[in-house]
Structure formats: C-alpha cells, structure tokens
PDB file of N, CA, C and O in Angstrom:
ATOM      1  N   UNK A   1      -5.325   9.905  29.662  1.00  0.00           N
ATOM      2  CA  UNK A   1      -4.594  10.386  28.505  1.00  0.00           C
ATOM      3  C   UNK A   1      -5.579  11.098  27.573  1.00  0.00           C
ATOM      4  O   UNK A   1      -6.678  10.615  27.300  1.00  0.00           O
ATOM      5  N   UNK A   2      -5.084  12.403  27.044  1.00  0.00           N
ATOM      6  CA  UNK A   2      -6.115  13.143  26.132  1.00  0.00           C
ATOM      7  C   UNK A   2      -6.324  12.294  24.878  1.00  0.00           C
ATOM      8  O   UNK A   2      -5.519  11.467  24.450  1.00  0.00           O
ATOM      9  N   UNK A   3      -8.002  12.733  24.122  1.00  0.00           N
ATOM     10  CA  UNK A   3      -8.463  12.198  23.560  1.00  0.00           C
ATOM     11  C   UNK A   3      -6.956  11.976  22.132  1.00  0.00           C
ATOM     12  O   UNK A   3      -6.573  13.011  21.587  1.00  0.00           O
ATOM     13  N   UNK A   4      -6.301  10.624  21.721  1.00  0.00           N
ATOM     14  CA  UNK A   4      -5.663  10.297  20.534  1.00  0.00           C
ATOM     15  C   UNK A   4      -4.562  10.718  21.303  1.00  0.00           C
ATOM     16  O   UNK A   4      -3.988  11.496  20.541  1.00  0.00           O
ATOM     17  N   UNK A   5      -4.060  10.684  22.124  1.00  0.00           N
ATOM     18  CA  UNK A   5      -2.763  11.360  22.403  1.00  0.00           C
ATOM     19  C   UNK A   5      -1.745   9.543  22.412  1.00  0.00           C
ATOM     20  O   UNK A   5      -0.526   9.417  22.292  1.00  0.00           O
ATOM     21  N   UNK A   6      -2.738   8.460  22.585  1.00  0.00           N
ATOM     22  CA  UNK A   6      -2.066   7.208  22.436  1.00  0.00           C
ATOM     23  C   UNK A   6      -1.855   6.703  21.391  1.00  0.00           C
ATOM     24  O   UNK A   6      -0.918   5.925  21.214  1.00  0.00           O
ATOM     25  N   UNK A   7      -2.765   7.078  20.404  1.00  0.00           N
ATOM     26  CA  UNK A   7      -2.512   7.472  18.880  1.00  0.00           C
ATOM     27  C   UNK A   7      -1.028   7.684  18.351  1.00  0.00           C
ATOM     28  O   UNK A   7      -0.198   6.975  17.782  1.00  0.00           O
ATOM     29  N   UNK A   8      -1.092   9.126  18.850  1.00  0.00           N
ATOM     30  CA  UNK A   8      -0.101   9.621  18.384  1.00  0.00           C
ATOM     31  C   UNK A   8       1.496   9.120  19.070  1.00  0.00           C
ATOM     32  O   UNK A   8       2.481   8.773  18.419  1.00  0.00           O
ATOM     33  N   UNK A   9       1.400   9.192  20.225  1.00  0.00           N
ATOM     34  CA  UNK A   9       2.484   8.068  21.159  1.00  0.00           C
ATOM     35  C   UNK A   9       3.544   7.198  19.959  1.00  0.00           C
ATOM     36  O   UNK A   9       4.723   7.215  19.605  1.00  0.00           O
ATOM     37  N   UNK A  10       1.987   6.303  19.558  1.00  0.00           N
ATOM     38  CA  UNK A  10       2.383   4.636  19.333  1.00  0.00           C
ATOM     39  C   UNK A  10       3.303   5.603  17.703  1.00  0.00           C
ATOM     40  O   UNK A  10       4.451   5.243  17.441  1.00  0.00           O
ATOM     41  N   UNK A  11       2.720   6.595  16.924  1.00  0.00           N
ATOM     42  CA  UNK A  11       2.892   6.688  15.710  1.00  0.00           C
ATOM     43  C   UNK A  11       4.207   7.051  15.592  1.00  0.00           C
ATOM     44  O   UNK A  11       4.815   7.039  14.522  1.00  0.00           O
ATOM     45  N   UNK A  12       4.681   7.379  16.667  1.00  0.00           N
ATOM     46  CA  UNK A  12       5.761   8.548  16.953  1.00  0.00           C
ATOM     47  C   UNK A  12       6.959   7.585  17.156  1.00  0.00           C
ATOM     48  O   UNK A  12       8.115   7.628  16.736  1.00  0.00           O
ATOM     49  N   UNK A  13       6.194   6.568  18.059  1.00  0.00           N
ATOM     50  CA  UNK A  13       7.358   5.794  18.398  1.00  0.00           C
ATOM     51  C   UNK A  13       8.193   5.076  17.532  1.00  0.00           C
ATOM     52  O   UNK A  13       9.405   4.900  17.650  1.00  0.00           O
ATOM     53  N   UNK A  14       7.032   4.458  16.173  1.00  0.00           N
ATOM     54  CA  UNK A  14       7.144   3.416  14.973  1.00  0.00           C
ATOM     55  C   UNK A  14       7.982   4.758  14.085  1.00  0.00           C
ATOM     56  O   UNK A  14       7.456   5.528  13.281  1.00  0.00           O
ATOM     57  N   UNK A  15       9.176   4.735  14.454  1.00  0.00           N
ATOM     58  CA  UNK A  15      10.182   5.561  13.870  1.00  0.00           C
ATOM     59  C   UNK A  15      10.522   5.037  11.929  1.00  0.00           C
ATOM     60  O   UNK A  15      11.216   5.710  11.167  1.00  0.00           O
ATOM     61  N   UNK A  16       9.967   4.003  11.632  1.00  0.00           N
ATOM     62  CA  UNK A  16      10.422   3.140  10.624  1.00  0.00           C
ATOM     63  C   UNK A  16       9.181   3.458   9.043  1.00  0.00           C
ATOM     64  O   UNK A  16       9.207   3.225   7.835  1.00  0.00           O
ATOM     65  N   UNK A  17       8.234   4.100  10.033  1.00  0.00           N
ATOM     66  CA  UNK A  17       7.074   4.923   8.998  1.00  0.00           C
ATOM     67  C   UNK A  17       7.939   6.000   8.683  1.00  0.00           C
ATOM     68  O   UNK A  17       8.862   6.612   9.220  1.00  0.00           O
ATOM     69  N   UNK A  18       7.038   6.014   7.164  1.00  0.00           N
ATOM     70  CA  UNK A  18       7.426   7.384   6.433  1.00  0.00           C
ATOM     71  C   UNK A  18       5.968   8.572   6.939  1.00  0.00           C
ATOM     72  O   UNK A  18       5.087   8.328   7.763  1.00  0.00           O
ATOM     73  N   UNK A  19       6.102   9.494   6.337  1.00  0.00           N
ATOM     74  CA  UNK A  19       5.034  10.250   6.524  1.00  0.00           C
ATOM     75  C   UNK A  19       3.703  10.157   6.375  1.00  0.00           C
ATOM     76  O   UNK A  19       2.791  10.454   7.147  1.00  0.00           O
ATOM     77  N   UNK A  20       3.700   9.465   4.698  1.00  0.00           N
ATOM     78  CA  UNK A  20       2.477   8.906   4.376  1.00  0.00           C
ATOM     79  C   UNK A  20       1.989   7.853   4.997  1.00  0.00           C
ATOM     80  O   UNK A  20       0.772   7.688   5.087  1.00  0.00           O
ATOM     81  N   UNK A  21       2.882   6.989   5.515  1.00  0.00           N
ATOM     82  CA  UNK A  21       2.841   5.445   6.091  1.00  0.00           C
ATOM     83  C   UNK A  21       1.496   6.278   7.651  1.00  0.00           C
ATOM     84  O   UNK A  21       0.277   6.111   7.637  1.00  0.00           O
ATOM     85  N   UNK A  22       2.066   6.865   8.449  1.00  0.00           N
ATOM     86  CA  UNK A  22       1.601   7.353   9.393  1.00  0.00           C
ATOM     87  C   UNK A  22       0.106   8.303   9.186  1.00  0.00           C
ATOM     88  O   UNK A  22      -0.670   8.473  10.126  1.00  0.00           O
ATOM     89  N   UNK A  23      -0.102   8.801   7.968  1.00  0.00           N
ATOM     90  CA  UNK A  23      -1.397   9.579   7.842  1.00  0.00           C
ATOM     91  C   UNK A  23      -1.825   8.411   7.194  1.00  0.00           C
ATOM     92  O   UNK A  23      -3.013   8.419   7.515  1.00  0.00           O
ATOM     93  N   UNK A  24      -1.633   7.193   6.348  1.00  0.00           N
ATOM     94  CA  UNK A  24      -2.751   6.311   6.100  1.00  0.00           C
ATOM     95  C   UNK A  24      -3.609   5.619   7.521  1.00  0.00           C
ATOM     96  O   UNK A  24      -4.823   5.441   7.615  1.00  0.00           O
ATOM     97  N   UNK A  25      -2.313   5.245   8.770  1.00  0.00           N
ATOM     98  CA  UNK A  25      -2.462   4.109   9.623  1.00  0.00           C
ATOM     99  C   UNK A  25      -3.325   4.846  10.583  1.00  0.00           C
ATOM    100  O   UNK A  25      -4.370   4.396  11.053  1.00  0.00           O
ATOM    101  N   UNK A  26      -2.841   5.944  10.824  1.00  0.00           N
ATOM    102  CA  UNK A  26      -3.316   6.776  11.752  1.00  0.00           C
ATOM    103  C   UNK A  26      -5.222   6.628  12.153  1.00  0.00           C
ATOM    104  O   UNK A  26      -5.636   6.459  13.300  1.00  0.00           O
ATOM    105  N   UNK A  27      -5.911   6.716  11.213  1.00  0.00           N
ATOM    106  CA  UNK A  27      -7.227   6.597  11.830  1.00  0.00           C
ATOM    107  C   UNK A  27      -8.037   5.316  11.893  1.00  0.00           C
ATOM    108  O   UNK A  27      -9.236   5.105  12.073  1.00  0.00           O
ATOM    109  N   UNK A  28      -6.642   4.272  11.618  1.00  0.00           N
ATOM    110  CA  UNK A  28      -6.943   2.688  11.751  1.00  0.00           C
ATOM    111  C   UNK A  28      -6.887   2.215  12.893  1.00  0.00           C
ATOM    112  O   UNK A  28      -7.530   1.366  13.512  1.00  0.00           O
ATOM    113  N   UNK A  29      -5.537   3.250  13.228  1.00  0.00           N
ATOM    114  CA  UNK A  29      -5.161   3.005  14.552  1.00  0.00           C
ATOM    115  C   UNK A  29      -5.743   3.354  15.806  1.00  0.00           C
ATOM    116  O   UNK A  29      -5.542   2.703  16.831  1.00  0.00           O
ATOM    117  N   UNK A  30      -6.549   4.492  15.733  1.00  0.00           N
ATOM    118  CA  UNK A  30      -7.439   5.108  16.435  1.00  0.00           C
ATOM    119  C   UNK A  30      -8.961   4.429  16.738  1.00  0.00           C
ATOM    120  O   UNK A  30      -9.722   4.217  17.682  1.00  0.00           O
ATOM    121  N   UNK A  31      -8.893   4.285  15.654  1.00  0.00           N
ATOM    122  CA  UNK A  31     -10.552   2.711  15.806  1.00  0.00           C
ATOM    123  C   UNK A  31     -10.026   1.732  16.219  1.00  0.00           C
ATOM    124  O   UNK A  31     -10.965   1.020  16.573  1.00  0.00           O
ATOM    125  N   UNK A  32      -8.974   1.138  16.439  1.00  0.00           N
ATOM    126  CA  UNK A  32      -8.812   0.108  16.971  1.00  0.00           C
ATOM    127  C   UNK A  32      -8.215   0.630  18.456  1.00  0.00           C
ATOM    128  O   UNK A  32      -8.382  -0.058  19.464  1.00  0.00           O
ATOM    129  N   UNK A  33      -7.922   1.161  18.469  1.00  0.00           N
ATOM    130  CA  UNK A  33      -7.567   1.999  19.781  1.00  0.00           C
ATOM    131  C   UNK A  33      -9.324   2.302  20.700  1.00  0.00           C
ATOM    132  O   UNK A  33      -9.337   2.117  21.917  1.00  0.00           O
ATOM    133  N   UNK A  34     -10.476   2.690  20.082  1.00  0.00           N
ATOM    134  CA  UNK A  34     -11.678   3.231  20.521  1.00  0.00           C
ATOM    135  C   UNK A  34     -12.414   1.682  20.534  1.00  0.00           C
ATOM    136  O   UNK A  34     -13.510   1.567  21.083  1.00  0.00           O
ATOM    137  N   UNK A  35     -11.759   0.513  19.909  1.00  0.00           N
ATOM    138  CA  UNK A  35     -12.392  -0.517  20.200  1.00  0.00           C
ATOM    139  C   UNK A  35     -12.297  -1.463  20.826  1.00  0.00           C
ATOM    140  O   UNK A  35     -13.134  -2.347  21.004  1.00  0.00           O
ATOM    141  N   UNK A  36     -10.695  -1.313  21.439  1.00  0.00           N
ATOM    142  CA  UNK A  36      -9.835  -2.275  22.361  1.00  0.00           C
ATOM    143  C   UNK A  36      -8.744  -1.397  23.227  1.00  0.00           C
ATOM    144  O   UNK A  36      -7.550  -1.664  23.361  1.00  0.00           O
ATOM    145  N   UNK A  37      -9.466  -0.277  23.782  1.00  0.00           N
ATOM    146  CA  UNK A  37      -9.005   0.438  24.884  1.00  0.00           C
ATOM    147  C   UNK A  37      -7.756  -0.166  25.307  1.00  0.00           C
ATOM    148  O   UNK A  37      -6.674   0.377  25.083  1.00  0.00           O
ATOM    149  N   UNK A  38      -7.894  -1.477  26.022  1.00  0.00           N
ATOM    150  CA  UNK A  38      -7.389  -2.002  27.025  1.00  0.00           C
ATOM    151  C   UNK A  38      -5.910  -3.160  26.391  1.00  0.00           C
ATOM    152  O   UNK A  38      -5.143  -3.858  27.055  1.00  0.00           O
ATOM    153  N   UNK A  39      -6.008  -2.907  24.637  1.00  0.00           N
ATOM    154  CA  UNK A  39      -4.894  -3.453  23.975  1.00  0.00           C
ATOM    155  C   UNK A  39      -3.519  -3.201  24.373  1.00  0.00           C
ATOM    156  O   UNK A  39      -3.304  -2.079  24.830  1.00  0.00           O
ATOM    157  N   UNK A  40      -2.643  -3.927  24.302  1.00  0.00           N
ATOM    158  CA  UNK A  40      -1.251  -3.058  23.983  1.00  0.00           C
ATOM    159  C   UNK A  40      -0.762  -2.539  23.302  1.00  0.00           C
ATOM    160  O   UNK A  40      -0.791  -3.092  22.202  1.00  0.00           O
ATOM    161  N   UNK A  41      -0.144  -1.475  23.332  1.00  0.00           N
ATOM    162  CA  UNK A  41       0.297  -1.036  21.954  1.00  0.00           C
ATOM    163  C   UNK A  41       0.690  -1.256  20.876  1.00  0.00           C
ATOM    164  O   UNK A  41       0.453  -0.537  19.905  1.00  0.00           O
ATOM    165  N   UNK A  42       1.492  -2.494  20.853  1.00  0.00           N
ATOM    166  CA  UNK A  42       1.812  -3.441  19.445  1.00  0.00           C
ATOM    167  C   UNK A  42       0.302  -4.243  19.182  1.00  0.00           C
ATOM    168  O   UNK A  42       0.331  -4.675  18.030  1.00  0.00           O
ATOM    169  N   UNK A  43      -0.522  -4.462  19.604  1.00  0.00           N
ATOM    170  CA  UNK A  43      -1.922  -5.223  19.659  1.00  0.00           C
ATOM    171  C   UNK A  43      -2.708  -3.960  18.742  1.00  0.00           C
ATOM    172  O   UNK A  43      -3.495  -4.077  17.803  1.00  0.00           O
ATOM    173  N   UNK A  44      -2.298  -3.023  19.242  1.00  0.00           N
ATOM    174  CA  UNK A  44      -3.425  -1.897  18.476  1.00  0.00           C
ATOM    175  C   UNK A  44      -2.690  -1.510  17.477  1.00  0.00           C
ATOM    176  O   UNK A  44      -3.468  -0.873  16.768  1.00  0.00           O
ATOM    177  N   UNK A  45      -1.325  -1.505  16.829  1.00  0.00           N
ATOM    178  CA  UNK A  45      -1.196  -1.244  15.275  1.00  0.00           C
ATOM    179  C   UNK A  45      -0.957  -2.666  14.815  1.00  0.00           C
ATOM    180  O   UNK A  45      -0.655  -2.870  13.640  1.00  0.00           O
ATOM    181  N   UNK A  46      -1.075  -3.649  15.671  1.00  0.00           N
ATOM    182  CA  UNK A  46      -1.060  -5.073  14.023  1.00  0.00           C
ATOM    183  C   UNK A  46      -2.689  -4.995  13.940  1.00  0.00           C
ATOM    184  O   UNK A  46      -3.253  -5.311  12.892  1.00  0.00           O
ATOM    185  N   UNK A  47      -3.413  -4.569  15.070  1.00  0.00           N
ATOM    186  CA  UNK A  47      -4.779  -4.509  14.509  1.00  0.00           C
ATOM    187  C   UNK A  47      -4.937  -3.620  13.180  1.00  0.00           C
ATOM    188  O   UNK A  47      -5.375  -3.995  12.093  1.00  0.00           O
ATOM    189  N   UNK A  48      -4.445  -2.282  13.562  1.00  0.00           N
ATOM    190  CA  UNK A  48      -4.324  -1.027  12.229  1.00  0.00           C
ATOM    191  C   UNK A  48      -4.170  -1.604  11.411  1.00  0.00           C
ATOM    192  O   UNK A  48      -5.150  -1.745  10.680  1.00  0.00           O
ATOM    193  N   UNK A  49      -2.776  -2.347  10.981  1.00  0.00           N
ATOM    194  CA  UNK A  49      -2.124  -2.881  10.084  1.00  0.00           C
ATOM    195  C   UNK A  49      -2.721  -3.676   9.396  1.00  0.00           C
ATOM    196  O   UNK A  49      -2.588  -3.630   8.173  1.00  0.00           O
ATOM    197  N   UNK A  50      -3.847  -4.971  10.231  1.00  0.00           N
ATOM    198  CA  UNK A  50      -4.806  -5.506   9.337  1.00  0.00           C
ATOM    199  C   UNK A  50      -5.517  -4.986   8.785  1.00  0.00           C
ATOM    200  O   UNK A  50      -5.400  -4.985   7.559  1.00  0.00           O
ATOM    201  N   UNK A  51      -6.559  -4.316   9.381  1.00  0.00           N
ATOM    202  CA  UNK A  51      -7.606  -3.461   8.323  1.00  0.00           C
ATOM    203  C   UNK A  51      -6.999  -2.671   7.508  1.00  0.00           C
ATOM    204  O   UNK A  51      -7.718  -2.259   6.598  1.00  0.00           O
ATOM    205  N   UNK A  52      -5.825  -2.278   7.509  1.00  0.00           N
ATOM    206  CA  UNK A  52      -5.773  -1.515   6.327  1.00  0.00           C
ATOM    207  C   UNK A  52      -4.951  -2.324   4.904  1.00  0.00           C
ATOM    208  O   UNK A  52      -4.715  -2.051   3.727  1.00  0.00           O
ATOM    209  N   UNK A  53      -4.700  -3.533   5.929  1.00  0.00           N
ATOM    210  CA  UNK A  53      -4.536  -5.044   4.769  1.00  0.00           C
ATOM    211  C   UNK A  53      -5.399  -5.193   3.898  1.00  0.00           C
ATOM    212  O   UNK A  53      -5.300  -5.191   2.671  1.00  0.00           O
ATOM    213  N   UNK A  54      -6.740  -5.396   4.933  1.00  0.00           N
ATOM    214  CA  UNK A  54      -7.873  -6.018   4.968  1.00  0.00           C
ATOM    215  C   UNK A  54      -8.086  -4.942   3.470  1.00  0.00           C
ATOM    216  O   UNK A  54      -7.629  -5.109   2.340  1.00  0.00           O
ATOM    217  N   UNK A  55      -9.156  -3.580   4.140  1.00  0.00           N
ATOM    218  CA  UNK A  55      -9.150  -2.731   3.017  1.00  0.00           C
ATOM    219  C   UNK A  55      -8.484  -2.918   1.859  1.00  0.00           C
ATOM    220  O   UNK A  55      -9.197  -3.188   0.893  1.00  0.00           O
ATOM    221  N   UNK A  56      -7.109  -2.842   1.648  1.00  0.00           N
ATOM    222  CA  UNK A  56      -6.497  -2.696   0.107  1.00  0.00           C
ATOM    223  C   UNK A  56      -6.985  -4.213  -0.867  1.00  0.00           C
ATOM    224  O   UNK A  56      -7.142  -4.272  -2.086  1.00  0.00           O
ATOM    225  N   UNK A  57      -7.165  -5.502   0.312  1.00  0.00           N
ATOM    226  CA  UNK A  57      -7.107  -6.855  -0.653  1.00  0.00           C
ATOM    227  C   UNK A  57      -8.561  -6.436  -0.874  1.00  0.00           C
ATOM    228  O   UNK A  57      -8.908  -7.038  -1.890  1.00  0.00           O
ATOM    229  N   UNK A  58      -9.626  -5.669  -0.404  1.00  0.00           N
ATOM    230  CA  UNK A  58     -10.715  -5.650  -0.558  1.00  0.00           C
ATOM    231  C   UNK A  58     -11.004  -5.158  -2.225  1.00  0.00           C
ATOM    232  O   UNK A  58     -11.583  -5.637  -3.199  1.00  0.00           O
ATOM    233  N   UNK A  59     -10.207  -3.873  -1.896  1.00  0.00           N
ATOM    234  CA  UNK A  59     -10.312  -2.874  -3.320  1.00  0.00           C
ATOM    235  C   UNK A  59      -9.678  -3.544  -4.265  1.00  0.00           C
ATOM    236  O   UNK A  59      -9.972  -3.291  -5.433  1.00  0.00           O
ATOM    237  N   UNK A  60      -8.634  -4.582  -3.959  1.00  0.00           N
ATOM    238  CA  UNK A  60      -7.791  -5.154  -4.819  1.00  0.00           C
ATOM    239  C   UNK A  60      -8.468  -6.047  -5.941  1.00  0.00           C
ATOM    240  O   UNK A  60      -8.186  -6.157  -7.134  1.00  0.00           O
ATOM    241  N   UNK A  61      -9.927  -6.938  -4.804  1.00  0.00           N
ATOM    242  CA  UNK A  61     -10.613  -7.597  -5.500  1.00  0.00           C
ATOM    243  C   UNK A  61     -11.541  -7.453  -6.358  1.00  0.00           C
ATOM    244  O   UNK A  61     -12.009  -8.279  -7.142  1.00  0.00           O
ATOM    245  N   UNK A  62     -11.910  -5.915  -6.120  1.00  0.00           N
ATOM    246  CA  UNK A  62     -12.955  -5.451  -6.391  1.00  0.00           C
ATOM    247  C   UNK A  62     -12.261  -4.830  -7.934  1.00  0.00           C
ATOM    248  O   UNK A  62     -13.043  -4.579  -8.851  1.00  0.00           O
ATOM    249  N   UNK A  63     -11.195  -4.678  -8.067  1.00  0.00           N
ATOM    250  CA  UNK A  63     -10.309  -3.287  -9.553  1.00  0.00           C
ATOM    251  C   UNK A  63     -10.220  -5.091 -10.289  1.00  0.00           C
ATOM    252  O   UNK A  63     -10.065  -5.160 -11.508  1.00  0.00           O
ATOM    253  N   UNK A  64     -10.324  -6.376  -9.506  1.00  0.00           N
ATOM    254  CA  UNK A  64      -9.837  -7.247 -10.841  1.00  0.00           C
ATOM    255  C   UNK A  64     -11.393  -8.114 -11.541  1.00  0.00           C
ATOM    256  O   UNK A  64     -11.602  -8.779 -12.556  1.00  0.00           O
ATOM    257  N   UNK A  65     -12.058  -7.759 -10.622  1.00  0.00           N
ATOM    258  CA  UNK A  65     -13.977  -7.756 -11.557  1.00  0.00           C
ATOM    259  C   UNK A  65     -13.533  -7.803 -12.379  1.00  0.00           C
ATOM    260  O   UNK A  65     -14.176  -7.835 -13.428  1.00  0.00           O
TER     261      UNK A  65
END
C-alpha cells in the first residue's frame, strides 16, 4: 500500500469526523501507523486518539501553572 494511503483509508472510513477532527488526527494517526505497522485499524486510531488525549491534558496542565 502507498506511502499513508492506510492513513487516509482509516480517515475516510471514520465518516463521524468533521473536517477539522480529521486534519488534527491525521498525523497521529500516521505515527502510530509508522510505529505499529502490523495494528488494526481501530488499534491505530484509539492509538491516534490517545496521544492526541495525551497532548491536550498535557497543554491543559501546563495553561493551569
């Protein structure tokens, strides 16, 4: 499969994203995609889905310093 073309697959499929929803997840999804090849496709966006959990509680903690 061409380079992100599983990327884009999985993004296409998750009909329930908005536009923005899909350009935030999108290069979460792709690192977790380049780091667990061999995931399934629901395995590689709840991975996305965490880090970009992960990320916001990060910044979250960091704006209430």
């Amino acid at each position: 499969m061409p380079e992100c073309a599983r990327t884009d697959l999985i993004l296409a499929l998750a009909d329930n994203l908005s536009a923005e929803d899909v350009q935030l997840v999108r290069p979460f999804l792709r690192l977790a995609e380049l780091a667990t090849p061999t995931a399934t496709d629901a395995e590689l966006l709840a991975d996305a889905w965490e880090s970009l959990e992960s990320l916001f509680a990060l910044i979250d903690g960091e704006a209430g310093r």
